[in-house]
ROSE-4610 file (N, C-alpha, C; in Angstrom, 1 decimal, always signed):
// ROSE-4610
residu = [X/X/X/X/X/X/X/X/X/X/X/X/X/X/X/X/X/X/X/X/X/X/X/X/X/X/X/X/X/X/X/X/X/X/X/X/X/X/X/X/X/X/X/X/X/X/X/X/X/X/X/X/X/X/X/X/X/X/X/X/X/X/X/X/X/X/X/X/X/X/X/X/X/X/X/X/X/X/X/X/X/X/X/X/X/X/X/X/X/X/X/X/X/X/X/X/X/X/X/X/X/X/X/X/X/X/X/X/X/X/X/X/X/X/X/X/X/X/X/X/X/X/X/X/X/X/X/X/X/X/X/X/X/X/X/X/X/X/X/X/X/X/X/X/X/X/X/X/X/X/X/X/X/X/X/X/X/X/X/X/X/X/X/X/X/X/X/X/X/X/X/X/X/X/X/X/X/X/X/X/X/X/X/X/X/X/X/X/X/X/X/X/X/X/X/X/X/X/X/X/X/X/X/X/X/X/X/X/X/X/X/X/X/X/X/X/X/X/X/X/X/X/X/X/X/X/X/X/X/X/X/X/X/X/X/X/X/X/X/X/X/X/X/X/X/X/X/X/X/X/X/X/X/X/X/X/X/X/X/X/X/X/X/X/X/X/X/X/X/X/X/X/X/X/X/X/X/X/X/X/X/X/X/X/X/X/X/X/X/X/X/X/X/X/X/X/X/X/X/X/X/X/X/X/X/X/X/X/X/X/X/X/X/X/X/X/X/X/X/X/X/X/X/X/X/X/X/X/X/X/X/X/X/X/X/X/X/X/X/X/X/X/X/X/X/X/X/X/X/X/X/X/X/X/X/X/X/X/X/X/X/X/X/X/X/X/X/X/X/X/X/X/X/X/X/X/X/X/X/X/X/X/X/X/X/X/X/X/X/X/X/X/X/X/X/X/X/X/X/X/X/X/X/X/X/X/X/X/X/X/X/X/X/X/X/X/X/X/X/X/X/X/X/X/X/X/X/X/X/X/X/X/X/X/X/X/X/X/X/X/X/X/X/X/X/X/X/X/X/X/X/X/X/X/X/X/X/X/X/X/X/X/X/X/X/X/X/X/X/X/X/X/X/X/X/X/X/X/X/X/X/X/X/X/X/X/X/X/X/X/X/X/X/X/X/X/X/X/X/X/X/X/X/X/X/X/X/X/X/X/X/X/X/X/X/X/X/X/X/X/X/X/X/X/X/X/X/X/X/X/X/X/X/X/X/X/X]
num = [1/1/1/2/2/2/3/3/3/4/4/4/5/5/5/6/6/6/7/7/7/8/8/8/9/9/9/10/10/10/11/11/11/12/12/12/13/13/13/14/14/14/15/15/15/16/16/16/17/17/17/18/18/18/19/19/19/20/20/20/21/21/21/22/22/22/23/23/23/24/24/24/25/25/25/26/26/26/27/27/27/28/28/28/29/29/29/30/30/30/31/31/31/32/32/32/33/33/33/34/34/34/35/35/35/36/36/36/37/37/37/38/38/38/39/39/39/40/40/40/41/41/41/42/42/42/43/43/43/44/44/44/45/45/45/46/46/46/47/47/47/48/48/48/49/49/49/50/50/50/51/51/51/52/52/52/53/53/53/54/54/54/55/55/55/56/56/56/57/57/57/58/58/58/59/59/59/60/60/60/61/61/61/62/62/62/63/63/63/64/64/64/65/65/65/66/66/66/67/67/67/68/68/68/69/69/69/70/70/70/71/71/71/72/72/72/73/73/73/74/74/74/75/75/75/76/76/76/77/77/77/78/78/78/79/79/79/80/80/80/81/81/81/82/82/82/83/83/83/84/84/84/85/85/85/86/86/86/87/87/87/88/88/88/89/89/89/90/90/90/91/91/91/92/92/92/93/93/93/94/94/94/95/95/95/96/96/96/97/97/97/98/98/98/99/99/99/100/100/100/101/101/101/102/102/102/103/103/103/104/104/104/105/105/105/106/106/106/107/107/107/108/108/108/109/109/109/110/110/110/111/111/111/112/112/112/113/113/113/114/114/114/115/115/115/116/116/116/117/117/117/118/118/118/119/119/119/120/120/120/121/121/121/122/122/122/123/123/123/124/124/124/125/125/125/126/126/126/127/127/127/128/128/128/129/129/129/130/130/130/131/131/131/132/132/132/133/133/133/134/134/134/135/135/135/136/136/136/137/137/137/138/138/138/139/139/139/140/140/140/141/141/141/142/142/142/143/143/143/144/144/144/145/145/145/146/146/146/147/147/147/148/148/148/149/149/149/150/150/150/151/151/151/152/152/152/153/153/153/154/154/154/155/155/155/156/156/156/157/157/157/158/158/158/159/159/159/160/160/160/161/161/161/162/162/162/163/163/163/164/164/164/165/165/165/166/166/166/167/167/167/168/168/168/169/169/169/170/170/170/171/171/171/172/172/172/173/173/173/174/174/174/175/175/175/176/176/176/177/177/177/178/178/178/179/179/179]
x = [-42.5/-41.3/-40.1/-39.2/-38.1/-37.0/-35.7/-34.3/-33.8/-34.2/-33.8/-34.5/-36.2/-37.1/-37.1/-36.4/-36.7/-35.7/-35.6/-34.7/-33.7/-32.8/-32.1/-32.1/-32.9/-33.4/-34.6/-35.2/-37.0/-35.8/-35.0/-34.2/-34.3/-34.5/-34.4/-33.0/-32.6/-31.0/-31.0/-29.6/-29.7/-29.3/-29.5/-28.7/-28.7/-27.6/-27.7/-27.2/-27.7/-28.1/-27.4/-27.2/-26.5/-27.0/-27.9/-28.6/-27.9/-27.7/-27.1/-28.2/-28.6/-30.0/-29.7/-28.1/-27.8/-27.5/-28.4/-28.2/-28.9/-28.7/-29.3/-28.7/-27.7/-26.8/-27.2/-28.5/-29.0/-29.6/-28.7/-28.8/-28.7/-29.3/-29.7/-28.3/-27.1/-26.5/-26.2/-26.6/-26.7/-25.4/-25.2/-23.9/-23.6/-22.4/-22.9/-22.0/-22.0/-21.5/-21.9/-22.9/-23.4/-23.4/-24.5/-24.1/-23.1/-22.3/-21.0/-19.7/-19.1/-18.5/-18.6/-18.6/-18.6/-18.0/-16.5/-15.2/-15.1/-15.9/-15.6/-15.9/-15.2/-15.2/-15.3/-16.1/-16.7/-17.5/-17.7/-18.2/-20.1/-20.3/-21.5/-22.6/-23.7/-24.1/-25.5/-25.5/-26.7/-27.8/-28.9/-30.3/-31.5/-31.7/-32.7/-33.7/-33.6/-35.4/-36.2/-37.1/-38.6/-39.2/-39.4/-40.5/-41.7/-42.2/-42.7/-42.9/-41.9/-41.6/-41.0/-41.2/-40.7/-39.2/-38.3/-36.9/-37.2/-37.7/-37.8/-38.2/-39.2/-39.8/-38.4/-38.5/-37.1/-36.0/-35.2/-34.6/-35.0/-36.2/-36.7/-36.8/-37.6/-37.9/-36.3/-35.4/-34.0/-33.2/-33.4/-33.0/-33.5/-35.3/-35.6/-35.4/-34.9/-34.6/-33.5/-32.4/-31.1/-30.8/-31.7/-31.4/-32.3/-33.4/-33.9/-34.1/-33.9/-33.0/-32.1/-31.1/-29.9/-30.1/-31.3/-31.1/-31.4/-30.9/-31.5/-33.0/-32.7/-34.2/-34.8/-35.9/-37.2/-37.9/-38.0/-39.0/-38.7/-37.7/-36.8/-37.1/-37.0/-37.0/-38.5/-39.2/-40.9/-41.3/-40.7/-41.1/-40.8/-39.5/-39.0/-39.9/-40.3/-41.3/-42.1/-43.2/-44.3/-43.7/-42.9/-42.3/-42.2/-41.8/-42.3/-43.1/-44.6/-45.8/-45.9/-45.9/-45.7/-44.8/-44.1/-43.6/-43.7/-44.8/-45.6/-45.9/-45.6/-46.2/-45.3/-43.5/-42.7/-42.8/-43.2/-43.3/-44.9/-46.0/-46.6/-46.6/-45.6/-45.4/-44.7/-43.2/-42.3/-43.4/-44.3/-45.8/-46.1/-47.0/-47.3/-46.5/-45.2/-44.2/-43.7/-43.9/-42.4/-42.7/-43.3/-42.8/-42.4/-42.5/-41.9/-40.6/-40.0/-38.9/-38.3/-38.9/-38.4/-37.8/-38.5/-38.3/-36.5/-36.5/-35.5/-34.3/-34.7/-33.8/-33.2/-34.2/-33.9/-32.9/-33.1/-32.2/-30.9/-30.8/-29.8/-28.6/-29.9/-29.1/-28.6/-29.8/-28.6/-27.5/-27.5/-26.6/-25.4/-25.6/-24.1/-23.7/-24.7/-24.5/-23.7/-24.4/-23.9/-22.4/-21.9/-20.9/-20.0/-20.0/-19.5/-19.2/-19.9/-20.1/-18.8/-19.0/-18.4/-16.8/-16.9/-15.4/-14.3/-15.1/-14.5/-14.2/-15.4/-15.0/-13.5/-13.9/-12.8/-11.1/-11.2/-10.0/-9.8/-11.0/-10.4/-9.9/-10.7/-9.8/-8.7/-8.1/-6.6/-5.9/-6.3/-5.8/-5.2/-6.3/-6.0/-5.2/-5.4/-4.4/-3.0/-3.0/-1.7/-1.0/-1.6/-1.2/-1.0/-1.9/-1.4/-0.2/-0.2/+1.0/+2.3/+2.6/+3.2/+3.8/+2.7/+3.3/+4.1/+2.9/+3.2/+5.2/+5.6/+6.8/+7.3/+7.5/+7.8/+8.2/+7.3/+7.7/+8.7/+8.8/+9.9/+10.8/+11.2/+12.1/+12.8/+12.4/+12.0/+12.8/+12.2/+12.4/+14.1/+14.3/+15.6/+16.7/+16.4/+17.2/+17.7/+16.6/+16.8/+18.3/+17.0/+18.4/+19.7/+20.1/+21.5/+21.9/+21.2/+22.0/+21.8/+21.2/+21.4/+22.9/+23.0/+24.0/+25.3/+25.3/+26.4/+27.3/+25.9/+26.5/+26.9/+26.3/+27.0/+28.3/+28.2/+29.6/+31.1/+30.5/+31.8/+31.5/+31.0/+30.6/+31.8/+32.2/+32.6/+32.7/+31.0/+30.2/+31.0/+30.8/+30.6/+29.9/+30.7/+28.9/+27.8/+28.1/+27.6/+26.5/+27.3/+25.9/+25.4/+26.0/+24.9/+24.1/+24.1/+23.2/+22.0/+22.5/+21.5/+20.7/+21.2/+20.5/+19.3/+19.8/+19.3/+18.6/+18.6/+18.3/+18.7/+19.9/+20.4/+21.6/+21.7/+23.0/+24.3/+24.8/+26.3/+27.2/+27.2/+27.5/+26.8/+25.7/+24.6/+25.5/+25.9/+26.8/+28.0/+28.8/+30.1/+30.1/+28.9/+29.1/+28.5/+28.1/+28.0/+29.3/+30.2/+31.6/+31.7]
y = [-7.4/-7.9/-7.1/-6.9/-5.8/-7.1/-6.7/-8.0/-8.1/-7.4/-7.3/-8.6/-8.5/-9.1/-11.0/-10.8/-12.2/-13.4/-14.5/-15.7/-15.4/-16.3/-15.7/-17.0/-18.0/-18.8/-18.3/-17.9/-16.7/-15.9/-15.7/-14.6/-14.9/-14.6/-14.9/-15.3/-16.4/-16.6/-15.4/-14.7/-14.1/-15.3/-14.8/-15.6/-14.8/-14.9/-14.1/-14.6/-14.8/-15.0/-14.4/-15.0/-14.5/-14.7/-14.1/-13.9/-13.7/-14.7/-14.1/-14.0/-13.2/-13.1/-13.3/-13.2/-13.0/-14.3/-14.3/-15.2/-16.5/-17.7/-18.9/-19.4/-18.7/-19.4/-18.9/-18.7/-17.7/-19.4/-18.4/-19.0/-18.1/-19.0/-18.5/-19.3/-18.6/-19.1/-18.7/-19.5/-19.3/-19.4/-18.3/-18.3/-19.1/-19.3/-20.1/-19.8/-19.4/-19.4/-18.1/-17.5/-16.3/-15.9/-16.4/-16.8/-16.4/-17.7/-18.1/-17.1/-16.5/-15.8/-15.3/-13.7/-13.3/-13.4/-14.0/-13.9/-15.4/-16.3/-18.0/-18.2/-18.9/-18.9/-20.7/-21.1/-22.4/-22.4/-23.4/-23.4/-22.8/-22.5/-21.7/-22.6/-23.0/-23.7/-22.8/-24.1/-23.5/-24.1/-23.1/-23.3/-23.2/-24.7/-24.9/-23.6/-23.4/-22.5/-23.2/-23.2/-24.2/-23.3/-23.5/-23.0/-22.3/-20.8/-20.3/-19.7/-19.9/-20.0/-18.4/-17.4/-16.4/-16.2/-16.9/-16.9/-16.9/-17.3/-17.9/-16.3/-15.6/-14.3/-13.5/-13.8/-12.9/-12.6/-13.5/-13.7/-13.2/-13.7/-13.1/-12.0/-11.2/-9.8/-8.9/-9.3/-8.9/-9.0/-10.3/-10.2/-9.4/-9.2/-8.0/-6.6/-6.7/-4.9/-4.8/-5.9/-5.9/-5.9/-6.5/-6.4/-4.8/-4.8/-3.4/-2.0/-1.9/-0.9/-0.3/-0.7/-0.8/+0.9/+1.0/+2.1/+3.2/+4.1/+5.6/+6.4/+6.5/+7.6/+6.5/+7.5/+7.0/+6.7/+6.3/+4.9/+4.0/+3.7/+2.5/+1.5/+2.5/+1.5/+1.3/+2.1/+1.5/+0.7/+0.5/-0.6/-1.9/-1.8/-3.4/-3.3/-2.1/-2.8/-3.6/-2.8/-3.2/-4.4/-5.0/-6.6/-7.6/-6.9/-8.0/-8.3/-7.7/-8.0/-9.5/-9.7/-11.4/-12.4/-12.0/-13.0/-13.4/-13.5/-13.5/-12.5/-13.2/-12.1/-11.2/-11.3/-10.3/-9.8/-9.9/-8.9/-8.2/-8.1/-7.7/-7.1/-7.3/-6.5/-5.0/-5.4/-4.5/-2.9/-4.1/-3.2/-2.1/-2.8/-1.9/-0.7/-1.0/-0.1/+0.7/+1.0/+1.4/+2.7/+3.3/+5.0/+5.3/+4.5/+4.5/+4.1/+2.5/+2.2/+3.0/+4.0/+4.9/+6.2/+6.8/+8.0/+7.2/+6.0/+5.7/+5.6/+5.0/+5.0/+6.4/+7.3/+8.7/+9.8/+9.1/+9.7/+9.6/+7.7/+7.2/+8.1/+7.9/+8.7/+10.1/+10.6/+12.2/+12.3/+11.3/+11.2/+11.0/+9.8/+9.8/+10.7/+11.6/+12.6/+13.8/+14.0/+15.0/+14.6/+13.0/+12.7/+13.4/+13.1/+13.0/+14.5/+15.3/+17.1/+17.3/+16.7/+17.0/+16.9/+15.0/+14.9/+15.5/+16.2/+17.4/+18.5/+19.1/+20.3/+20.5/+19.3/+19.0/+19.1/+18.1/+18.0/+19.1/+20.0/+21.5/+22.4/+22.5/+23.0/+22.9/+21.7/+21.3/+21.6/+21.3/+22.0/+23.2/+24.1/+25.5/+26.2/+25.4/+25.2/+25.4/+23.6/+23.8/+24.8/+25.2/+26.5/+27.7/+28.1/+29.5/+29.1/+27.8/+27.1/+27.2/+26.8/+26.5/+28.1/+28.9/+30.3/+31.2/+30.8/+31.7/+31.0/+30.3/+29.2/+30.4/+29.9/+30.4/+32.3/+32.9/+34.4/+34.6/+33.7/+33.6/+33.2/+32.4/+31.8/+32.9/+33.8/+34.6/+35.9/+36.4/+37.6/+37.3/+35.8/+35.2/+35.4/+35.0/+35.2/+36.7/+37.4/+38.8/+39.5/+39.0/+39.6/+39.0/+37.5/+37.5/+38.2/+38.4/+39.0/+40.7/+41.3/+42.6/+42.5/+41.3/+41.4/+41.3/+40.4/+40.1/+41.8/+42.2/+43.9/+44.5/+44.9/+45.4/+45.3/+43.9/+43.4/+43.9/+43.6/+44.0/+45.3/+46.1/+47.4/+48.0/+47.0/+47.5/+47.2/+47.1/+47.3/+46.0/+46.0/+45.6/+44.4/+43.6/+41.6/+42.8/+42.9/+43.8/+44.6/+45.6/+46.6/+45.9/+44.8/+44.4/+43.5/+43.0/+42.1/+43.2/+44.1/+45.5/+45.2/+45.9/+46.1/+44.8/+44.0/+42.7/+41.6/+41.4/+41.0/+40.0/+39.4/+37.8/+38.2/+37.1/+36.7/+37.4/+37.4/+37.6/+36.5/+35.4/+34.1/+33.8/+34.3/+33.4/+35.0/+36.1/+36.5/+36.2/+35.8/+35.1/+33.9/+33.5/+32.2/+32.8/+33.4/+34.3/+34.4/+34.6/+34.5/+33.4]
z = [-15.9/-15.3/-15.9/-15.0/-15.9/-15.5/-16.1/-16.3/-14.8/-14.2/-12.8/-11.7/-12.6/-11.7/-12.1/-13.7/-14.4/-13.6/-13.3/-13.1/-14.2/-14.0/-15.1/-16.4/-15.8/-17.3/-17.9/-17.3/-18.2/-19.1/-19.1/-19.9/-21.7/-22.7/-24.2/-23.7/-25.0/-25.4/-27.0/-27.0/-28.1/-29.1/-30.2/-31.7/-32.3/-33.5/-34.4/-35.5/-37.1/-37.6/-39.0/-40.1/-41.1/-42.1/-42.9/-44.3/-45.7/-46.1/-47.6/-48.7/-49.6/-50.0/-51.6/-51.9/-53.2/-54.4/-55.6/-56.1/-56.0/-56.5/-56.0/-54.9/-54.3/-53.8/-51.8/-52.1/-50.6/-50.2/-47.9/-47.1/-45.9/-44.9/-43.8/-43.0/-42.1/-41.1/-39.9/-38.8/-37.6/-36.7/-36.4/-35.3/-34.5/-33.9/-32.5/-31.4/-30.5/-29.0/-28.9/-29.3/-29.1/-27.5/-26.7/-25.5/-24.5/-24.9/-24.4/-24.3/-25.2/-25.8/-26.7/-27.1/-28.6/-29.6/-29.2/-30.0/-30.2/-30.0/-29.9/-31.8/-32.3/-33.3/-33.7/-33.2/-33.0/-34.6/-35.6/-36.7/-36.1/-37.9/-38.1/-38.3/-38.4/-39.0/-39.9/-41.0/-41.8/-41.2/-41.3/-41.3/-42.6/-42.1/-43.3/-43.7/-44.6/-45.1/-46.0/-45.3/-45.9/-47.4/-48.1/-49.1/-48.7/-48.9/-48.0/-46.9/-45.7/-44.6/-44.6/-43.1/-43.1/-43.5/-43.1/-44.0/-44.9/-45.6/-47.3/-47.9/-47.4/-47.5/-47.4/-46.3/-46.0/-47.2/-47.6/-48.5/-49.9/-49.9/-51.5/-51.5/-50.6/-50.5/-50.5/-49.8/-50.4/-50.9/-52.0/-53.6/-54.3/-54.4/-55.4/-55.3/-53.5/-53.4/-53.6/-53.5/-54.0/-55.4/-56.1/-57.9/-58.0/-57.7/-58.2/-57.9/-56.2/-56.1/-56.0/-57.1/-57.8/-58.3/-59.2/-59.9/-59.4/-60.2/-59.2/-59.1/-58.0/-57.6/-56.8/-56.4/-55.4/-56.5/-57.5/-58.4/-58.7/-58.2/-58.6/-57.4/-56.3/-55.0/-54.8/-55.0/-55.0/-55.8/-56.8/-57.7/-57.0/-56.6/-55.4/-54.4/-53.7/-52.8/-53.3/-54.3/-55.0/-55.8/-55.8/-56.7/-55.1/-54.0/-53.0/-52.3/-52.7/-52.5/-52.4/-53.4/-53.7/-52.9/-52.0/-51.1/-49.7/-49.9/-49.0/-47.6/-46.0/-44.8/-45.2/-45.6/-45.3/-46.5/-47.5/-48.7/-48.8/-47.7/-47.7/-46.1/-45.5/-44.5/-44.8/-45.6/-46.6/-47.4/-48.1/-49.0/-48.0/-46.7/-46.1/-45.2/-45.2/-44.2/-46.0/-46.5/-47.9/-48.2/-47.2/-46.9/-45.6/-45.0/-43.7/-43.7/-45.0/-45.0/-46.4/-47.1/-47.7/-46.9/-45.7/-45.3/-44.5/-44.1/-43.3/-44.7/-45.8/-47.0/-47.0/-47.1/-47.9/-46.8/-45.6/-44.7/-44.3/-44.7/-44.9/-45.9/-46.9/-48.1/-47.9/-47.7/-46.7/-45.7/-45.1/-44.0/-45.0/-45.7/-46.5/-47.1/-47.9/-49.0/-47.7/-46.4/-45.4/-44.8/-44.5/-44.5/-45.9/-47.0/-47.9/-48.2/-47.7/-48.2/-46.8/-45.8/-44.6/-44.9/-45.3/-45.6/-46.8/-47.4/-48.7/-48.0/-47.0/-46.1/-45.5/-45.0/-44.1/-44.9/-46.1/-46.5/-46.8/-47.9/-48.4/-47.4/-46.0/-44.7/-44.9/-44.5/-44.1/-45.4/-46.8/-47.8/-47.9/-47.5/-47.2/-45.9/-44.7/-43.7/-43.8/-44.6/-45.5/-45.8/-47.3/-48.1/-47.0/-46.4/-45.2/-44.7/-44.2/-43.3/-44.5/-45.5/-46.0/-46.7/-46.9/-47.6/-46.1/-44.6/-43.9/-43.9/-43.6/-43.9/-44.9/-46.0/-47.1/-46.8/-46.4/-46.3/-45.0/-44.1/-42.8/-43.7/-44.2/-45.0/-45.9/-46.5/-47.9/-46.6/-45.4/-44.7/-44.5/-43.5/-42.9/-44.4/-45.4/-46.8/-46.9/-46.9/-47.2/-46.0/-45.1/-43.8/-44.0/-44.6/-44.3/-45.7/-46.9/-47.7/-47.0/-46.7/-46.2/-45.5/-44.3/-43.4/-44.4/-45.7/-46.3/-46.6/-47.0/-47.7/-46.9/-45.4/-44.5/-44.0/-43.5/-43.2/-44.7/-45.7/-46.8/-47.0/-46.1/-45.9/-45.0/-44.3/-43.4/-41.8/-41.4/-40.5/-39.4/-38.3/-37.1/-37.1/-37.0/-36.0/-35.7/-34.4/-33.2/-33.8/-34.9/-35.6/-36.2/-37.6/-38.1/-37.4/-36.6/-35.6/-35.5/-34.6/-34.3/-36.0/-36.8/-37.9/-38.7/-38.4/-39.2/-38.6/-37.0/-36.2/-36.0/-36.7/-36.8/-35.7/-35.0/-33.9/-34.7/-33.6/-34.2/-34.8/-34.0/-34.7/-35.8/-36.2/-37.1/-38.2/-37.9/-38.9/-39.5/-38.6/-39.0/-40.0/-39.9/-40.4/-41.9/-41.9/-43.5/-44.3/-43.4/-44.3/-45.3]
């Protein structure tokens, strides 16, 4: 049956669900007007977790990956798998997936390390951007100086607006005002 074909009560209701795993202080809370509105900000409620119970799994299995793979490397995080063996279906679900949910770790981890190489790229770019931008600036700056002091010599030379314009390429008003 595809969504098209179902009634529209055969449909799942979504929920969604808020895990805190950290500390004694772990709980499971359930959203609410999921449904209804996404933005409805109607209170949360907690849901019990039974002793044992797949939540309860749940939880534990991501306290010990949370306290133990803390440290670095790929032995650190296999050891938390291998410590949630013991929590029961989901810590022996965890067991059997933990090169599968390693290869998804280790990619993560490249992605960030490839974000992170990208976002240096980038700045050093614009850094250097910058600097071209800023010198190319600077030698327009540096040429326009040159020329009005050339024009200054000219003119107490003698010389003409008119020629030294010719000569120096600055306006003729943009020489007067040299005076």
């Amino acid at each position: 049956m595809t969504v098209y074909e179902a009634r529209k009560e055969a449909l799942p209701r979504w929920e969604a669900y808020i895990v805190y795993a950290g500390g004694s202080g772990a709980r499971v809370t359930r959203m609410g007007g999921i449904m209804e509105d996404l933005f409805d900000d109607s209170p949360a409620a907690d849901v019990p977790v039974g002793d044992g119970g797949l939540l309860k799994g749940y939880i534990d299995v991501c306290g010990i990956i949370d306290r133990m793979a803390a440290g670095p490397g790929r032995e650190s995080v296999l050891r938390a798998f291998e410590a949630c063996r013991g929590c029961g279906s989901v810590g022996e679900f965890v067991w059997s997936r933990r090169y599968e949910i390693m290869g998804v770790y280790e990619q993560l981890v490249d992605e960030e390390e490839n974000l992170r190489m990208n976002c240096e790229a980038h700045e050093k770019k614009g850094r250097l951007e910058g600097l071209a931008e800023g010198l190319a600036e600077g030698r327009a700056e540096g040429r326009r100086l040159q020329n009005e002091e050339v024009a200054r010599r000219l003119v107490s030379m003698g010389m003409s607006a008119k020629d030294v314009s010719k000569a120096t390429g600055l306006t003729v008003e943009e020489i007067r005002r040299l005076d």
